[in-house]
MDTraj code that builds the backbone (N, CA, C; nanometers):
import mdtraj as md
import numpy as np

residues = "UNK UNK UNK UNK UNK UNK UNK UNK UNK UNK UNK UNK UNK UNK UNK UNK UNK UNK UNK UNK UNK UNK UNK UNK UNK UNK UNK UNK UNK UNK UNK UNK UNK UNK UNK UNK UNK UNK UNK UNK UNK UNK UNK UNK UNK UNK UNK UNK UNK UNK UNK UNK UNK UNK UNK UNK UNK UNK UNK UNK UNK UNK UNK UNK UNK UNK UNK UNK UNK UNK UNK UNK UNK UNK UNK UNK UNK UNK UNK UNK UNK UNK UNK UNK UNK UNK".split()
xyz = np.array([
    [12.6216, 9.6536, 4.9890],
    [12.5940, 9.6762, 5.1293],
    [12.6692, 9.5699, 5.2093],
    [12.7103, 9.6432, 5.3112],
    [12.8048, 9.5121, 5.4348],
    [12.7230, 9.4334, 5.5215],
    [12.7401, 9.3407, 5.5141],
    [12.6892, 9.2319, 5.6048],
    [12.6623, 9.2676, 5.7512],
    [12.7699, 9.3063, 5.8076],
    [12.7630, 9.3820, 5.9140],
    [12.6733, 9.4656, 5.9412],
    [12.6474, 9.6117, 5.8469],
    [12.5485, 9.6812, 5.8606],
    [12.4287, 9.6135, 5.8794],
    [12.4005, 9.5214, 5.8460],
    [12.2473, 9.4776, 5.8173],
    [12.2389, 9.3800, 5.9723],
    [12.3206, 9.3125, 5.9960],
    [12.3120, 9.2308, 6.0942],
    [12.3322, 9.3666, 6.2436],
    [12.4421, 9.4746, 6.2197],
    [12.4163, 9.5191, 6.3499],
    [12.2514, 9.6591, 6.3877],
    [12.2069, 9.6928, 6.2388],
    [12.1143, 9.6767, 6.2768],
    [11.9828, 9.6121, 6.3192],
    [11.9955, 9.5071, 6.2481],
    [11.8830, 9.3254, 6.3615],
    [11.9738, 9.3337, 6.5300],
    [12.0304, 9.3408, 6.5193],
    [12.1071, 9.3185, 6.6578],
    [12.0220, 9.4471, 6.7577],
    [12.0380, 9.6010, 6.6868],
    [11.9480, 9.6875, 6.7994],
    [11.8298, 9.6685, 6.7975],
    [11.8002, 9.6494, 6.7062],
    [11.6373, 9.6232, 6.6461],
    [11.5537, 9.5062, 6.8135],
    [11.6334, 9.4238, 6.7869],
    [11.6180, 9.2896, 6.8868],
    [11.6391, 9.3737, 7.0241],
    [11.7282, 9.4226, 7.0391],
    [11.8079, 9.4814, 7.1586],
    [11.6774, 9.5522, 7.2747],
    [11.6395, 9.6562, 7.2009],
    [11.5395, 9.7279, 7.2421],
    [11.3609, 9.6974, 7.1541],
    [11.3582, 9.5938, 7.1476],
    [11.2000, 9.5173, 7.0840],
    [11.1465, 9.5913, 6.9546],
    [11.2303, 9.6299, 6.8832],
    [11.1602, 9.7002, 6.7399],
    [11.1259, 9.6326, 6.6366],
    [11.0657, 9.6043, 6.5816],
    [11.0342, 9.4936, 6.4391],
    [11.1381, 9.5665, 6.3380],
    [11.2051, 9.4231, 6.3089],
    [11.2815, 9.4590, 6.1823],
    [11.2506, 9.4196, 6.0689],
    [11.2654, 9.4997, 5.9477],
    [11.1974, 9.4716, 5.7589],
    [11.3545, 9.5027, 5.7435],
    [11.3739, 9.3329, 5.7022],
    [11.4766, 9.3999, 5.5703],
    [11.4611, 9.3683, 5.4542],
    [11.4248, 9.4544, 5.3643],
    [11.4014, 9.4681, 5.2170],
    [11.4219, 9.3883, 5.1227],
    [11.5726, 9.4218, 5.0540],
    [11.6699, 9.3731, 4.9970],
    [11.8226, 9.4131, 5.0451],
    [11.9229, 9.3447, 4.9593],
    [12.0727, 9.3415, 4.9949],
    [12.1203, 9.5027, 4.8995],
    [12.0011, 9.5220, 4.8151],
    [12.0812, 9.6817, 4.7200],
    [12.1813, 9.6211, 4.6095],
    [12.2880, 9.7289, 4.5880],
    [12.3685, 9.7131, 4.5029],
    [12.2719, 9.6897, 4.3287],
    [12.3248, 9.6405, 4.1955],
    [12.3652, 9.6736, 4.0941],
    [12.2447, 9.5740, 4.0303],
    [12.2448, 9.4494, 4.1296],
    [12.1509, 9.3616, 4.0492],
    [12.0941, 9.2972, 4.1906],
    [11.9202, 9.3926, 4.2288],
    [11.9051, 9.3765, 4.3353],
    [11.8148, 9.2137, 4.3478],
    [11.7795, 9.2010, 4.2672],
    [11.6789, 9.0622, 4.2734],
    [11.7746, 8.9728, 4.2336],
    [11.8919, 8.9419, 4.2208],
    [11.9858, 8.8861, 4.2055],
    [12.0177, 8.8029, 4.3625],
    [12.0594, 8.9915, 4.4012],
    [12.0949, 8.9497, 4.5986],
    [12.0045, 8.9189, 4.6940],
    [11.8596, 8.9440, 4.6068],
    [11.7676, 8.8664, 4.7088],
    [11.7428, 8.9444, 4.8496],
    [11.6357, 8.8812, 4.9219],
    [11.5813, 8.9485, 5.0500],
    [11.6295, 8.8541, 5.2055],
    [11.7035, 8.7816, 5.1306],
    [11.7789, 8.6515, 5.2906],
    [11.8881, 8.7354, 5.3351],
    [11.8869, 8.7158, 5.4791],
    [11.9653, 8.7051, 5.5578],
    [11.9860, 8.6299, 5.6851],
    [12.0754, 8.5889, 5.6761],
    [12.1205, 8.3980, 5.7764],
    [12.0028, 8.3335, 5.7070],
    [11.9481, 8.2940, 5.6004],
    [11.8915, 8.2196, 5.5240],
    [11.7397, 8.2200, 5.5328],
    [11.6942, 8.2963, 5.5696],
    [11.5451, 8.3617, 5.6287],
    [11.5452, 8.5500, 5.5538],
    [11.3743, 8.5719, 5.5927],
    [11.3191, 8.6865, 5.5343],
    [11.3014, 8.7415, 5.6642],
    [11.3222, 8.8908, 5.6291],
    [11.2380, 8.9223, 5.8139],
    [11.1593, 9.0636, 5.7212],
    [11.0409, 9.0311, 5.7700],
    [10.9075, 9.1021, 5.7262],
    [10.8151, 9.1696, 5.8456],
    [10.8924, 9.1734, 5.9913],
    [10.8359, 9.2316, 6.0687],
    [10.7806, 9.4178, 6.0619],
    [10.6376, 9.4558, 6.1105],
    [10.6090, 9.5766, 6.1091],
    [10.5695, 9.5880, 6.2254],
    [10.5444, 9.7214, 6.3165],
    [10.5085, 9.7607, 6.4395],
    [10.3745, 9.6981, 6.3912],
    [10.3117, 9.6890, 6.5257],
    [10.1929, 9.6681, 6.5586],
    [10.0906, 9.7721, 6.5448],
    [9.9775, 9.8138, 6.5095],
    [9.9296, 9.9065, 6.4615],
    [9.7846, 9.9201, 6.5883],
    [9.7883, 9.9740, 6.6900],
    [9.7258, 10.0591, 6.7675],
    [9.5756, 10.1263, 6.7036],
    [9.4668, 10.0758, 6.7689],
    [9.3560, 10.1593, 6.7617],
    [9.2802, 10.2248, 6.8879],
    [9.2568, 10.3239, 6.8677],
    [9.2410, 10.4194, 6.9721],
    [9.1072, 10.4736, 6.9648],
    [9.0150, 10.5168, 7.0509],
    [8.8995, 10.6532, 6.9500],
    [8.9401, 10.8002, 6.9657],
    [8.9094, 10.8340, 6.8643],
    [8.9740, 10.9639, 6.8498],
    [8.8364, 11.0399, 6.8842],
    [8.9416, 11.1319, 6.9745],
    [8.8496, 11.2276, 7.0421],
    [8.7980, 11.3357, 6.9472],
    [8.6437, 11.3624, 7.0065],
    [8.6016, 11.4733, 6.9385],
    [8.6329, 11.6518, 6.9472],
    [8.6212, 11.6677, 6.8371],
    [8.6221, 11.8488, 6.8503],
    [8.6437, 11.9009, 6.9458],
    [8.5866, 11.9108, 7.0345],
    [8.5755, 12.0317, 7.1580],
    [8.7001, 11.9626, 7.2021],
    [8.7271, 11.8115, 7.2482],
    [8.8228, 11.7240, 7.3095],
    [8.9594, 11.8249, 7.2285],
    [8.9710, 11.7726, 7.1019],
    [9.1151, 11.7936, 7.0311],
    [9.1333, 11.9017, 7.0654],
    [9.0845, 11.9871, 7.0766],
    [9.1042, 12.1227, 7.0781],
    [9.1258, 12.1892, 7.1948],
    [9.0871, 12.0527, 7.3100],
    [9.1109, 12.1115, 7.4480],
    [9.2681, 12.0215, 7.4717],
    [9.3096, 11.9252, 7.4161],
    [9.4406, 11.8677, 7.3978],
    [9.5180, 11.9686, 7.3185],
    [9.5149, 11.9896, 7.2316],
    [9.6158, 12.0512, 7.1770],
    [9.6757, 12.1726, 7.2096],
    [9.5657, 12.2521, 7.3250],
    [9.5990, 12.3939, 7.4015],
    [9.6686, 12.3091, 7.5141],
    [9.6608, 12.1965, 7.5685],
    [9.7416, 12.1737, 7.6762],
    [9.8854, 12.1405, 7.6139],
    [9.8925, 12.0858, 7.4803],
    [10.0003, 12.0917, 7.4411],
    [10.0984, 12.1880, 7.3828],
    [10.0413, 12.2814, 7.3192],
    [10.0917, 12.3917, 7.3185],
    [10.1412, 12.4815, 7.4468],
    [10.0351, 12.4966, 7.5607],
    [10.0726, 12.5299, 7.7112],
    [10.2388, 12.4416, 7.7366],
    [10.1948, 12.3655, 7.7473],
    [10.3206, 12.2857, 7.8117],
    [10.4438, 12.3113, 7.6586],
    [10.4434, 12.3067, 7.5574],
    [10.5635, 12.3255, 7.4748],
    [10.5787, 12.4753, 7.5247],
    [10.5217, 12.5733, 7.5007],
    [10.5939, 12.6948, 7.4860],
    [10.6289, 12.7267, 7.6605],
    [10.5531, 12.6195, 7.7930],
    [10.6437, 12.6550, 7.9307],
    [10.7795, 12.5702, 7.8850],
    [10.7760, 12.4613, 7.8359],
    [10.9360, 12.4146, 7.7645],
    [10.9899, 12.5041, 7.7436],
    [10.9407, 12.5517, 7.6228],
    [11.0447, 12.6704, 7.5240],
    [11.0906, 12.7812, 7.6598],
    [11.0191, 12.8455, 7.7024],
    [11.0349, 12.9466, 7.7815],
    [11.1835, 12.8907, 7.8969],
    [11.1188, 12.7624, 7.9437],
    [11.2289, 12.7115, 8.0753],
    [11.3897, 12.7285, 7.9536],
    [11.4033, 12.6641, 7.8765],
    [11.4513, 12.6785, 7.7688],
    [11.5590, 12.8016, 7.7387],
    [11.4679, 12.8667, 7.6985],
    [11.5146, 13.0379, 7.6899],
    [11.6087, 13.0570, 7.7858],
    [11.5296, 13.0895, 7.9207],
    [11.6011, 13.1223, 8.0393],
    [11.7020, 13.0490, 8.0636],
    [11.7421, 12.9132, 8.0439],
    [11.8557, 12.8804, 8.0839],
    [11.9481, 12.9313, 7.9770],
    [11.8810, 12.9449, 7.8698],
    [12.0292, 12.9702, 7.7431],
    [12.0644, 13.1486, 7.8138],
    [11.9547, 13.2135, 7.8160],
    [11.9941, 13.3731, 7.8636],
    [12.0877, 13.3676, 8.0131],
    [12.0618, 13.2677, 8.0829],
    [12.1021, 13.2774, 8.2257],
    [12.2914, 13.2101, 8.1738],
    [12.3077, 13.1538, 8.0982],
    [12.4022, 13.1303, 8.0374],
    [12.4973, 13.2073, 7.9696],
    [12.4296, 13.2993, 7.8982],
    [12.5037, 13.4421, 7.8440],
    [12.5217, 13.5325, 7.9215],
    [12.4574, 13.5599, 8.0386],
    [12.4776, 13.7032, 8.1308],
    [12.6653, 13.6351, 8.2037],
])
top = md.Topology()
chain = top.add_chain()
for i, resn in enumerate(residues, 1):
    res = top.add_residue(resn, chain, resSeq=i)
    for name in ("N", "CA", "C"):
        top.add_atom(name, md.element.get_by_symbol(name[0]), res)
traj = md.Trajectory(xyz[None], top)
């Protein structure tokens, strides 16, 4: 694996605030190449969000609004691809 690759993804990672894990280096003899890069580990994971999850009647009244709104997508959708072919 190229050096580069690994560093220009830490570079977007940083860019736009994403936690970066990098693993290992790969190749043939991986515990060989070890998990450093610029002489450090990076073991970052997203942050993990708790929420309460809504009940029954709730999900079920979310998921018709989501379906509503995908298939007025799909539809707006449609029409522009048909308004495109005429």
């Amino acid at each position: 694996m190229k050096p580069s690759w690994v560093e220009s993804l830490l570079h977007q990672c940083r860019a736009v605030h994403v936690p970066f894990f990098f693993k290992q280096w790969g190749g043939v003899q991986k515990k060989k190449n070890g998990r450093k890069l610029h002489g450090r580990t990076y073991d970052q994971f997203p942050g993990i969000e708790v929420g309460q999850i809504p009940d029954a009647k709730n999900r079920r009244h979310i998921a018709e609004q989501l379906q509503a709104q995908y298939l007025k997508n799909d539809f707006s959708r449609q029409q522009i691809v048909l308004k495109a072919a005429v």
